[in-house]
C-alpha positions, 0 to 999 in steps of 0.5 A, spaced: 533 508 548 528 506 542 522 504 544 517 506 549 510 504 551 506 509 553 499 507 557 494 509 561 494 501 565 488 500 561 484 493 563 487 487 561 494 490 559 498 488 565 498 481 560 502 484 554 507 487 561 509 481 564 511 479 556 515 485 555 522 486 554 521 493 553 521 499 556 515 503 558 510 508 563 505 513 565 510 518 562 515 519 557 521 520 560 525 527 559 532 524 560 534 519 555 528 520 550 526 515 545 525 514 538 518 511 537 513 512 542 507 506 542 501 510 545 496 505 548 491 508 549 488 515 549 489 519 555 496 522 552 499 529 550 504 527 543 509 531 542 511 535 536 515 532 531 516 526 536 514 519 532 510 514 535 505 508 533 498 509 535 497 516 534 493 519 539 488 523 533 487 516 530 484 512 537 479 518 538 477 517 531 476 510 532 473 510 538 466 512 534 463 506 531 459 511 526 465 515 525 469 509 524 464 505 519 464 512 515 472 512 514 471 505 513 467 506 507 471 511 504 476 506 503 471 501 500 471 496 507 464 494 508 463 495 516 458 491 519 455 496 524 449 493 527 452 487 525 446 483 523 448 480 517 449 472 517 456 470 516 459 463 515 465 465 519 468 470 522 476 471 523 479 474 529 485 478 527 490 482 531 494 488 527 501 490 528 504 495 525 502 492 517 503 484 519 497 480 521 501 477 527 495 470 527 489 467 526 483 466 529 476 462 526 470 461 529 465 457 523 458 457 523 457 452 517 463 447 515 471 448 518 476 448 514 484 450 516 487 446 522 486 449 530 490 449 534 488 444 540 489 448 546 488 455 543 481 456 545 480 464 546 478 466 553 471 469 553 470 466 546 469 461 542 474 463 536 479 458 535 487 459 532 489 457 526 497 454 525 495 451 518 500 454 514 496 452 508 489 457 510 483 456 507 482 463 501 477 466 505 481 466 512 487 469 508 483 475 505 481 476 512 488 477 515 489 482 508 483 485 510 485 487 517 491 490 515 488 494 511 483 496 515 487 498 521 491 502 516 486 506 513 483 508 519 490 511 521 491 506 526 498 502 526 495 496 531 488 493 533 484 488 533 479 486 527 473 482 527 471 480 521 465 476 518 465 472 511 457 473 509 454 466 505 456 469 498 463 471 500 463 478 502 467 480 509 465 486 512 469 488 519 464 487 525 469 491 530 475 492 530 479 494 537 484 501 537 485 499 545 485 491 545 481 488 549 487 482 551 488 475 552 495 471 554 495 468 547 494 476 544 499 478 549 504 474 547 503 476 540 503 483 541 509 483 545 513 479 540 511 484 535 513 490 539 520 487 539 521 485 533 519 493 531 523 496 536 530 491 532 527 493 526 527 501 528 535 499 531 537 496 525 534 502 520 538 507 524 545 503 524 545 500 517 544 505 511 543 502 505 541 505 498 534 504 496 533 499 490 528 501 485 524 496 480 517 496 477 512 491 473 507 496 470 501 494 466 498 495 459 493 492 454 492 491 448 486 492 444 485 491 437 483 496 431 475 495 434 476 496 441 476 489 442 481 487 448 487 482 445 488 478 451 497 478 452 497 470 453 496 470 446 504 473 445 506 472 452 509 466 457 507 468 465 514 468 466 520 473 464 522 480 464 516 481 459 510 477 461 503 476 462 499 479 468 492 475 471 484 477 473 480 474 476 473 472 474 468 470 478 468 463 480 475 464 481 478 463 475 484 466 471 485 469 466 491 473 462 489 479 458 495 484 461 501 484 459 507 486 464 514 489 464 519 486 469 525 491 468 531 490 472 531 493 478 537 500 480 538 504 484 539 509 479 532 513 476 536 514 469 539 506 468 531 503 470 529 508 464 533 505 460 531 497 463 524 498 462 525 501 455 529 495 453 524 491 456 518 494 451 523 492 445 523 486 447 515 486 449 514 488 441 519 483 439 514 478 442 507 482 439 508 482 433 501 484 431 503 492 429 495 493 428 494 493 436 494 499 441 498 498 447 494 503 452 495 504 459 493 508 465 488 505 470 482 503 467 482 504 460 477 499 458 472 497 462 473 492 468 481 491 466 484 495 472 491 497 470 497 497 476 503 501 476 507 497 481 513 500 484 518 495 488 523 496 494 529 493 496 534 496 501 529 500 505 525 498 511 518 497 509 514 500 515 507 505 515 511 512 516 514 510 509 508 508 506 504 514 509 509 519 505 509 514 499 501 515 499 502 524 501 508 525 495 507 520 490 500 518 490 495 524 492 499 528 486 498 523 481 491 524 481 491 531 478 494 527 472 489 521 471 484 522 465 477 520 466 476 513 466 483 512 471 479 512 478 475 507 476 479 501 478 478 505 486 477 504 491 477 495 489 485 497 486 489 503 487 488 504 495 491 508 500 497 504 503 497 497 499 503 494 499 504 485 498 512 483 501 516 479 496 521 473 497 527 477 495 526 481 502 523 488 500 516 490 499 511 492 492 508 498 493 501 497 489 498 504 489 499 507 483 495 506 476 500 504 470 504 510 469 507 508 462 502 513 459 508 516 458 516 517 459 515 523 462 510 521 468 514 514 469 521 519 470 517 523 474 514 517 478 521 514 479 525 519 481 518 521 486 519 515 489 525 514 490 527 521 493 521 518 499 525 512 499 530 515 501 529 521 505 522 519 507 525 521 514 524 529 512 517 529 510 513 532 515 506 533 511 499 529 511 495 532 509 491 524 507 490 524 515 483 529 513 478 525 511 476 530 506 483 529 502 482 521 503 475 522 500 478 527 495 483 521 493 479 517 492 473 521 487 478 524 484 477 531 485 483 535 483 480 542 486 482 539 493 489 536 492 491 542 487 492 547 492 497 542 496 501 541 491 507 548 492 507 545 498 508 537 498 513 539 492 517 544 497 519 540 501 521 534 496 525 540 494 529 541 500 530 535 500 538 532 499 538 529 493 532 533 489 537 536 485 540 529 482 533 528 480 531 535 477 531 534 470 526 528 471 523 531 476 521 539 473 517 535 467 513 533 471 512 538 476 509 543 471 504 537 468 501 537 475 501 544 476 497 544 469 493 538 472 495 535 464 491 529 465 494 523 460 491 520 456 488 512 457 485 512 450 492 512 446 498 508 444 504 509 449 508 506 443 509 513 440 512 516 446 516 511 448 519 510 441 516 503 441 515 498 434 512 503 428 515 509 432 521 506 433 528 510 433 535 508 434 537 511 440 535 509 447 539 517 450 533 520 446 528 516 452 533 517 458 535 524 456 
């Protein structure tokens, strides 16, 4: 057995049970247990070390409005709680498992998007939206909603969001135990299928993890001024140009990107990134610049160190660990100015699927600060990757370590740190990793924040510091 969907017959349920293929109850079963338990609803006892969808921690919790709007926050979500704001819209949006599974709008000026002529929600004036081409608005809706769910440990829900005349979204409800229709039931049950395949297909099929990146850096020119990359770089290309966006909507160019060939070897994406910041200085020919890194190293340039994955399942037990192992340690590295791209950039579980199948991880500030951190963060990141099953600790499910992310306080998180590195210790392959992984660890210990002011050049041994060897980066 695989999935089991635990409940309480909570009202409108029965709608997504006439749906479902797949198992479910009052009661666990003791005989045949299953892997993953989807709880619906709160009246039940979880099990240690049994995992689950929904936990029981995160329902209660979000079934405080005052509570939920304070975690909210805490993640830059603007939570609506008297709801008295004017809205242009609103958009319904029901959550499963990292995937706004549909769209449903209720305008209150002009309608953009195409309805679906027979979908009018029961009890509502909310109508679905089957355009494949939605308006940008409802498209930050669905984003918003995911992120929500997410931040509020939740895997699944219900969010209602309002789109203020000026642009804003603010989350005006968001149901932990939805309140169902026959059109969301149809989609929640396709939705538990389809992750209780993907669990199967996880568990049957192995595969290496394949690691990339695209981190960022900027160029500023001998009086502090931001060079913009586009003046040297195509968008396109394993070094490119990277957008912001301004006010209006509009883009520009100013970041420079590096697109290295994925790997699934640490030591073989070290070099690849190298070599594409040699051909980055081939391209930028101006010596003069500073290349810096880090977070936000001049003011509103929020800088990311993107990581990708292929060969691994993206779901949120994998992306919790990531955010547990990876990304609450490399808070005792950032210098000064890194948190402020946070809460905006740099959120707790961001990711975006890509076309070739695997996901980005988008966390992360731009670890090129120096071939130090970037080895370590490789090698960190791929030990999850892999191993992500093995590592228990979340301590980010306490609201004072989330705060504690995000302000960076490094007197809170040091203190957890012997413990999230034993257990990556004790991990299989940490020893295959050691060399790159004990620098690192002993930087963070020190809580030897990075410096975002200087050239990243001179580290990695890149235009005027250039030397003949790529072993002396890698070694």
């Amino acid at each position: 057995m695989s999935v089991w969907l635990l409940h309480s017959n909570e009202p409108t349920l029965d709608l997504l049970l006439d749906q479902l293929d797949l198992p479910h109850g009052t009661r666990v079963p003791t005989q045949d247990e299953p892997t993953c338990v989807i709880h619906w609803g709160c009246f039940h006892t979880e099990r240690p070390g049994q995992r689950t969808l929904q936990s029981v921690k995160s329902l209660l919790r979000s079934s405080a409005p005052r509570k939920m709007a304070e975690v909210l926050q805490v993640h830059g979500i603007l939570f609506d709680l008297e709801a008295k704001n004017r809205h242009t819209y609103e958009y319904l949006v029901p959550v499963f498992h990292l995937q706004a599974l549909g769209l449903f709008q209720k305008s209150f000026g002009v309608f953009y998007g195409t309805p679906h002529p027979l979908q009018k929600q029961e009890e509502s004036d909310f109508m679905e939206l089957l355009s494949e081409t939605l308006p940008y608005h409802a498209v930050r809706a669905k984003r918003e909603a995911v992120k929500a769910v997410y931040a509020l440990g939740l895997d699944y829900g219900v969010v209602r969001i309002g789109v203020r005349p000026g642009g804003e979204l603010a989350v005006l409800e968001l149901q932990a135990i939805p309140k169902l229709t026959s059109r969301l039931a149809e989609l929640f049950a396709e939705a538990m299928h389809r992750f209780a395949q993907e669990l199967v297909s996880a568990q049957t099929v192995k595969q290496e993890t394949m690691l990339g990146a695209d981190p960022e850096f900027l160029l500023r020119n001998e009086q502090g001024k931001v060079i913009f990359a586009s003046r040297f770089l195509e968008k396109e290309g394993s070094v490119g140009c990277d957008a912001i966006v301004l006010p209006g909507f509009r883009k520009v160019y100013p970041l420079a990107e590096l697109r290295p060939e994925p790997s699934h070897d640490v030591g073989q994406l070290i070099i690849n990134l190298r070599r594409t910041m040699q051909l980055a200085s081939r391209h930028i020919q101006d010596e003069s610049l500073q290349w810096i890194a880090g977070g936000m190293p001049v003011k509103g340039f929020p800088l990311g160190g993107h990581l990708h994955f292929s060969g691994t399942w993206l779901n949120s037990e994998l992306l919790r660990v990531m955010d547990n192992y990876l990304a609450l340690p490399l808070i005792l590295l950032e210098d000064a100015t890194t948190g402020n791209r946070k809460p905006k950039y740099g959120y707790l579980g961001d990711f975006r699927r890509k076309r070739y199948g695997g996901f980005e991880y988008r966390v992360l500030p731009s670890w090129l600060v120096s071939p130090t951190v970037a080895k370590g963060v490789f090698a960190m990141a791929k030990l999850v990757a892999d191993h992500y099953a093995l590592l228990p600790a979340r301590p980010l499910n306490d609201l004072a370590l989330q705060e504690a992310y995000y302000e960076g306080d490094k007197s809170r998180i040091r203190p957890l740190i012997p413990g999230l590195w034993g257990d990556l210790m004790r991990l299989p392959a940490y020893r295959k990793y050691e060399k790159y992984l004990t620098p690192i660890k002993s930087m963070l210990l020190r809580q030897e924040g990075w410096n975002e002011q200087g050239d990243i050049r001179r580290g990695w041994k890149i235009g005027p510091f250039r030397v003949k060897e790529e072993s002396s980066i890698n070694s």
